[in-house]
N, C-alpha and C positions, 0 to 999 in steps of 0.2 A: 394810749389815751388814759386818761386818773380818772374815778369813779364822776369826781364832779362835774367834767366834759362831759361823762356821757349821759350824766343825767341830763345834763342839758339839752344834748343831742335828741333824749329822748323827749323833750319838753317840746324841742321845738316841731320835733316829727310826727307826733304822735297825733294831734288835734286835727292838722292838714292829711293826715293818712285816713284816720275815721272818719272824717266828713266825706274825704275822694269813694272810698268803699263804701257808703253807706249812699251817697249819691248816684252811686253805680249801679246800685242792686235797686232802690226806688226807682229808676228811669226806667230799667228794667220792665217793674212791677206795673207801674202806671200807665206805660205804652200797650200794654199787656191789658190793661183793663180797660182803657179808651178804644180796644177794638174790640173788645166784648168778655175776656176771660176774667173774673173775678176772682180766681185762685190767690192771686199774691193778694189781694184786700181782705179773702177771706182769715189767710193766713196771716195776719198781723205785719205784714213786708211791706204795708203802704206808709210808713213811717221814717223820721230821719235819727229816729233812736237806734246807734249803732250796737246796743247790744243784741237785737235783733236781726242783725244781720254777719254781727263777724264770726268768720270763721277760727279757731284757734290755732289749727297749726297756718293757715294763712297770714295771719298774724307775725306768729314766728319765724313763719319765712321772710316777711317786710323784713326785722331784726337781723335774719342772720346774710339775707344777698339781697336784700332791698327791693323787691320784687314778691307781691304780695295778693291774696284774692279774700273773697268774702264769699260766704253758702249763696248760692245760687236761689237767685227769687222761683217758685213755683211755678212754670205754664202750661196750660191748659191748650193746644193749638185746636184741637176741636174746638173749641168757642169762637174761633177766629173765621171770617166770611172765606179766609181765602191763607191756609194755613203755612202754606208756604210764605209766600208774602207778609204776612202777620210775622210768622217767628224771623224772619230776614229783620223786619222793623224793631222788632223787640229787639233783635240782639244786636244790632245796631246803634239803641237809645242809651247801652251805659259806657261805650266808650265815647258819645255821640258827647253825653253829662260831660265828661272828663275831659275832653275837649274844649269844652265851654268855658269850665271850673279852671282851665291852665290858662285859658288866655284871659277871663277876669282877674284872675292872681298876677298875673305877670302886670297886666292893666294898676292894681292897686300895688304892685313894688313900685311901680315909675311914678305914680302919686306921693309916694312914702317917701321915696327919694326926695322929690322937688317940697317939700314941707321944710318951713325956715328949723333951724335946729338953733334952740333961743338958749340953751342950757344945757350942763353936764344930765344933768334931769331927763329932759326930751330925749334926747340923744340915747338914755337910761331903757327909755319906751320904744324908742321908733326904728332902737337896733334889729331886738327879738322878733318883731312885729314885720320888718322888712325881711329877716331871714325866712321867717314864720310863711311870708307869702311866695317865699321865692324856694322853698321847700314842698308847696303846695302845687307849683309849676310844675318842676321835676315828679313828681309822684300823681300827679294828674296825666304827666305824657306819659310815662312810665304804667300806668293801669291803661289808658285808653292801644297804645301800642301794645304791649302784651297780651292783651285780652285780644286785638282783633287778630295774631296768631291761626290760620287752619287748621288747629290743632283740639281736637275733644279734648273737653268740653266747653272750650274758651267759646266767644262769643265768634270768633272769627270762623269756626267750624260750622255754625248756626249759617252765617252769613253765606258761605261756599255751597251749604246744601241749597238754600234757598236762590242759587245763583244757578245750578247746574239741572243738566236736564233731569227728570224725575227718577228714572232708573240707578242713573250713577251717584242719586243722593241717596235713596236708599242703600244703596250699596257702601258708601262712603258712611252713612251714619252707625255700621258694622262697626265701625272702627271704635264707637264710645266707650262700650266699655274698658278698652284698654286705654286708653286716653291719657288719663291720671297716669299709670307707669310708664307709659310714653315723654311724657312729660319731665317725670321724676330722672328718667334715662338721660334725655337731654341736658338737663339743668347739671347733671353731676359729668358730664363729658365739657359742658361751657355750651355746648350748643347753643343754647334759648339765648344768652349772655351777648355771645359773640355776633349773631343775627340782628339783637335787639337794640343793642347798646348804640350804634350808630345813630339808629333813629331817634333814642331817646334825647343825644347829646343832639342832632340835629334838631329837635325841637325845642327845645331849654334855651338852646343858640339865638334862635329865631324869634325866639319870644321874649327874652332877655334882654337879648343882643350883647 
């Protein structure tokens, strides 16, 4: 690939990447504050300003295996009536975003499609802008699948403890702090890849068509 591909590459990924992460970690934050914790509003995370929310080497990793995260929103589950239940909801609301986000996107590629193309001109707009949203699909199923993973400290880990009985979540919530190496283990064996990859192309599929 020549430098000008990729900047392209980057142009068109880049804009749909920071809006999907940056929607992830607000949904996050918001569902987290409508059941009473104020943590992520306090901390300035109730925003769609993505330089508050991305992570760097998360970033790097979108870049180098297309599979990417953003700093996790602050919570508070003490503030929650019912904190099990609450963090199950919370960590449910940003792959819940992302979900929503892939199937408006995929919604506005089949609009973009059906738009008469009157000129070299149009055709000039409605190419980048169609990749733009169908880039936006991919990388929206792509964070919402990853993330719900059982794996600390993806959101899907949150999900599993708030699902099991109270002992063995305790127990299982043992597991965070190794998480992260956990993860990084996987990722460098293909593990995460070869698990995930299925479901991502089955949704892109689907939505697509």
């Amino acid at each position: 690939m020549d430098i000008k591909q990729a900047i392209l590459n980057f142009l068109i990924l880049a804009p749909p990447f920071l809006f999907a992460l940056t929607l992830h970690e607000l949904a996050h934050g918001w569902v987290a504050w409508q059941l009473g914790d104020p943590t992520a509003k306090n901390a300035g995370r109730l925003t769609m300003n993505p330089v508050k929310h991305i992570d760097p080497l998360g970033a790097l990793a979108f870049v180098i295996m297309k599979i990417g995260w953003a700093k996790p929103v602050p919570v508070d589950p003490s503030y929650f009536r019912n904190p099990r239940k609450g963090m199950l909801l919370v960590a449910l609301a940003g792959p819940g975003a992302n979900l929503l986000t892939a199937i408006a996107s995929a919604l506005i590629v089949k609009l973009l499609i059906l738009l008469p193309v009157a000129s070299e001109f149009t055709f000039s707009l409605l190419k980048p802008a169609v990749n733009m949203a169908a880039a936006s699909v991919y990388i929206n199923v792509m964070l919402a699948v990853f993330n719900i993973l059982p794996i600390p400290p993806l959101d899907g880990s949150k999900v599993l403890m708030g699902l099991l009985p109270p002992n063995a979540a305790r127990s299982y919530e043992q597991l965070e702090p190794y998480g992260f190496i956990l993860l990084l283990i996987l990722f460098y064996f293909g593990v995460i890849g070869t698990v995930i990859m299925p479901f991502i192309h089955f949704g892109n599929q689907l939505l697509l068509g």
